[in-house]
C-alpha positions in Angstrom: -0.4 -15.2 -15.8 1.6 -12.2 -17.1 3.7 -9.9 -14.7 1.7 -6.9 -16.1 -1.4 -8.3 -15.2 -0.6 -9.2 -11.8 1.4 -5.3 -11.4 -2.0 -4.4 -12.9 -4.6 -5.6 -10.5 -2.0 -5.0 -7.4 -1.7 -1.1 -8.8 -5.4 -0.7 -9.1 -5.5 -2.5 -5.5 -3.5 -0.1 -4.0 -5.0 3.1 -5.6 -8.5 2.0 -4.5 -7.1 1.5 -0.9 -5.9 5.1 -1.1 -8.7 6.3 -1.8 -10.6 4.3 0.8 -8.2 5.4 3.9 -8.5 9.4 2.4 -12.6 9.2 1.8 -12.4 7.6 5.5 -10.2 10.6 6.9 -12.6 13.3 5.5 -15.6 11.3 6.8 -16.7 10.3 4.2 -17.7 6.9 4.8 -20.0 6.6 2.2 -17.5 7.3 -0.6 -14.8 5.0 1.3 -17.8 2.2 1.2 -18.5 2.9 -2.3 -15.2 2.7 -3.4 -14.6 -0.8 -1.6 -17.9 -2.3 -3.4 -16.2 -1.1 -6.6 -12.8 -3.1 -5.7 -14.7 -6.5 -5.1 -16.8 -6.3 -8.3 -14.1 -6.9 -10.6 -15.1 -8.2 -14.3 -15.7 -11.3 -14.2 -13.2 -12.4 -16.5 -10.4 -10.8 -14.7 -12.3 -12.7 -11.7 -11.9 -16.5 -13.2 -7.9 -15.6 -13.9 -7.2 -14.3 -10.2 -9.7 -17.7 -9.6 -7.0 -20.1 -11.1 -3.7 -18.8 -9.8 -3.5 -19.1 -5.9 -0.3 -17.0 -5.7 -2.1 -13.9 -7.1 -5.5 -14.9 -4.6 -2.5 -14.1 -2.1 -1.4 -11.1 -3.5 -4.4 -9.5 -4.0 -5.9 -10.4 -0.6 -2.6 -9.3 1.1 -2.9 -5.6 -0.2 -6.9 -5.3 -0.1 -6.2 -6.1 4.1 -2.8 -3.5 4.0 -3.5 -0.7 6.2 
């Protein structure tokens, strides 16, 4: 698995939690909703990769549960 993929995902990550925390802070808890259904529904290639490397499984659950 490349660096850039794995800066990649945890950059996307962390924009979409962002996002999340400031739709939540103008209450708009729809958009903040929306925004988390669009984090989990990653292609399903990308999917399969994050699948078969544990460490960026980790990663990637470690900044979608970062406050």
């Amino acid at each position: 698995m490349s660096d850039n993929f794995e800066i990649g995902i945890l950059s996307l990550l962390t924009m979409v939690n962002y996002a999340k925390q400031q739709a939540a802070l103008l209450g708009r808890r729809d958009a903040a909703d929306y925004l988390e259904k669009a984090a989990s529904c990653l292609y399903p290639e990308v999917q399969d990769k994050i699948d078969d490397d544990p460490e960026l499984a980790e990663l990637i659950q470690q900044e979608m549960c970062a406050k």
